[in-house]
C-alpha positions, -999 to 999 in steps of 0.1 A, spaced: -628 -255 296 -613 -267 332 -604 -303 331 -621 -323 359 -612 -355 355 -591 -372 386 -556 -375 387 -551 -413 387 -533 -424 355 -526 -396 346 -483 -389 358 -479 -355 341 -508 -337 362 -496 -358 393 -463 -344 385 -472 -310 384 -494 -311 418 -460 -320 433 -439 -288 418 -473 -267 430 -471 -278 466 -432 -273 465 -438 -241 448 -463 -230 478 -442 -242 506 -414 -219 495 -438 -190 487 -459 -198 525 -434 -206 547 -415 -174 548 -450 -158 554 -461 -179 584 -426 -179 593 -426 -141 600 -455 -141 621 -444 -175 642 -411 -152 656 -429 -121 661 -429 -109 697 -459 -89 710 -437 -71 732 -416 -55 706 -446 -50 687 -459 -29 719 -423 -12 724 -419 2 689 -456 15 681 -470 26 714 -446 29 745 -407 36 737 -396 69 720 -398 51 689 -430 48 687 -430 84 674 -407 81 646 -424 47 634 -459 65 634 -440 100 610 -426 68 590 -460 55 581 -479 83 573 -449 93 554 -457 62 536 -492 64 533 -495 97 523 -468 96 494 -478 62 482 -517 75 481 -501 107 461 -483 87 439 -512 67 429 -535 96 425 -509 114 405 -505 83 384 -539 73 375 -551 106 363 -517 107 339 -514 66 332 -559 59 322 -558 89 297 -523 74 284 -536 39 282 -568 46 262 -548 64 238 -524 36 233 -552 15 229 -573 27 205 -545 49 184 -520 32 156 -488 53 155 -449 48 139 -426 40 172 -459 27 193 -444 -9 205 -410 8 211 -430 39 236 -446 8 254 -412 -12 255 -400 24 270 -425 29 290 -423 -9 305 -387 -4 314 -394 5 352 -407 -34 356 -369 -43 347 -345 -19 355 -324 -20 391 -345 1 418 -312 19 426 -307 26 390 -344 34 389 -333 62 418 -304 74 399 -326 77 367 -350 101 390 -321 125 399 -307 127 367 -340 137 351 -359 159 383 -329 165 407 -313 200 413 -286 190 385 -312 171 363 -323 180 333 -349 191 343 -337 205 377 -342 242 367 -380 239 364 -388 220 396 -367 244 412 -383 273 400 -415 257 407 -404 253 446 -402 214 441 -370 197 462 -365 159 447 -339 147 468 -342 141 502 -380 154 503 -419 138 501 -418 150 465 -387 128 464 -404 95 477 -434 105 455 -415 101 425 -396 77 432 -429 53 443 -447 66 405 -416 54 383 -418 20 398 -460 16 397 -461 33 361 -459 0 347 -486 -18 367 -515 7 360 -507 13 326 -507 -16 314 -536 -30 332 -556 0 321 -545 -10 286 -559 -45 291 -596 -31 300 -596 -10 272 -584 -37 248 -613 -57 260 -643 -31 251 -656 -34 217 -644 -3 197 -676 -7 179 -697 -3 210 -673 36 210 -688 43 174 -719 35 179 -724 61 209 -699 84 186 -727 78 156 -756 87 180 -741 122 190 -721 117 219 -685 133 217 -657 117 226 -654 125 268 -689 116 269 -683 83 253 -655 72 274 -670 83 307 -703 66 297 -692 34 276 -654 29 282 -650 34 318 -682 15 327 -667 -16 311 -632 -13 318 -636 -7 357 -626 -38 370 -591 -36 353 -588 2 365 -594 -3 402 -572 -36 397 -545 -12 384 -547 13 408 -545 -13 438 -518 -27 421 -500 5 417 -504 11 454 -493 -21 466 -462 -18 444 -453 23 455 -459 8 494 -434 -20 488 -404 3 472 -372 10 488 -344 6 462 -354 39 441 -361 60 474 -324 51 489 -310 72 463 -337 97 461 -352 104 492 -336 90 521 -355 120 541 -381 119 549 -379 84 566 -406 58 549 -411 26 566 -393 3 547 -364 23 547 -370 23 587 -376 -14 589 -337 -12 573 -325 7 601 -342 -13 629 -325 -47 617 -290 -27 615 -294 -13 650 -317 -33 672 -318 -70 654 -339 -91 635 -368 -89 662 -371 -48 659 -376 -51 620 -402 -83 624 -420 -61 648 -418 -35 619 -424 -58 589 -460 -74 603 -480 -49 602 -469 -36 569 -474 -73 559 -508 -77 568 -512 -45 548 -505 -57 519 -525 -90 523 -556 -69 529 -548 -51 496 -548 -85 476 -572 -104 495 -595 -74 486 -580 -76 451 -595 -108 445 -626 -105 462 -634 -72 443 -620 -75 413 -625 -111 407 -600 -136 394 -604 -123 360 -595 -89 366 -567 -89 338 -572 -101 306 -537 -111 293 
């Protein structure tokens, strides 16, 4: 239960409302900060009127378009996955999930290099993608992969936090009645695990739009934006790669503001 009672007399919760409001000033003021030196005209120059304009607007349905992929890709491979891991005991389960976690640690350009060594021309598995017409480096298949490795993490395991929060009992009891095992989970499961689902999927998202690290080493072709807002603060300045950054930004507060309001504040249960 939330305490409510004031703060006078009490130094340890007075104490820790100062370390919140430092902790929000250095979270906030880079984000109001970024919008106070944006310039409208650069804004206008690099998405409507200069010859820029063109290769900003290939750069964000790049984006767009793989990141959507990506998560599409990722949630019909990482629910199945998660349910399993949930509701199955096996010898080696905590060290797959350590494994399977390790894309939330690793470097994002080792995370890149990992990619290649596995899918690339001279990966491991290189002679099947090739065979199967599928170009990792330098290609939208590329930036897809790279954008899934680094998400993997997010959905799974958010997916893994619904399921743990349905009553396996409520499972048997549909199993006992006559329903098979698909029907259960699309009836039972899914209904009461949503929340964390569409939480993990936004999630996902949010994290393949924000990844540049991994796709350096991958996939520097096709151009995605953040790899363009690079470029624009090498070769015009700071104000290019505001103009850039703003946009994608408010993007990405949409997604969690949306988050929140959907989802609720007790989307994940860990």
């Amino acid at each position: 239960m939330a305490m409510s009672r004031p703060l006078k007399g009490e130094p340890f919760l007075v104490m820790t409302l100062g370390v919140l409001s430092l902790f929000v000033i250095v979270l906030l003021l880079p984000m109001i900060s970024i919008f106070l030196f944006l310039k409208p005209s650069v804004v206008e120059k690099v998405f409507i009127s200069s010859e820029l304009a063109s290769e900003v607007r290939s750069a964000l349905a790049t984006t767009l378009e793989a990141s959507i992929t990506s998560t599409l890709i990722l949630a019909l491979l990482g629910i199945p996955s998660a349910y399993y891991l949930t509701r199955r005991e096996f010898k080696g389960k905590a060290t797959l999930e350590g494994l399977l976690d390790i894309p939330l640690a690793v470097p994002h350009t080792i995370a890149g290099i990992m990619i290649l060594t596995g899918f690339g021309r001279r990966g491991l598995l290189g002679p099947l993608t090739t065979s199967l017409g599928i170009r990792i480096s330098d290609s939208f298949w590329g930036i897809v992969a790279a954008m899934l490795f680094v998400s993997s993490p997010l959905m799974l395991d958010t997916a893994k936090a619904g399921f743990h929060s349905v009553d396996p009992m409520l499972e048997a009891v549909s199993r006992s009645l006559g329903a098979g095992a698909l029907r259960t989970f699309t009836r039972i499961t899914l209904p009461l695990s949503w929340r964390n689902i569409v939480a993990g999927t936004i999630l996902a998202w949010a994290r393949a739009l924000s990844e540049v690290g991994s796709i350096l080493v991958v996939a520097y072709f096709p151009k995605t934006m953040n790899i363009l807002i690079l470029e624009f603060l090498n070769e015009f300045g700071l104000p290019y790669a505001i103009a850039l950054a703003v946009p994608y930004l408010l993007l990405t507060l949409v997604l969690f503001i949306l988050l929140r309001l959907f989802i609720g504040q007790k989307f994940m249960s860990w």
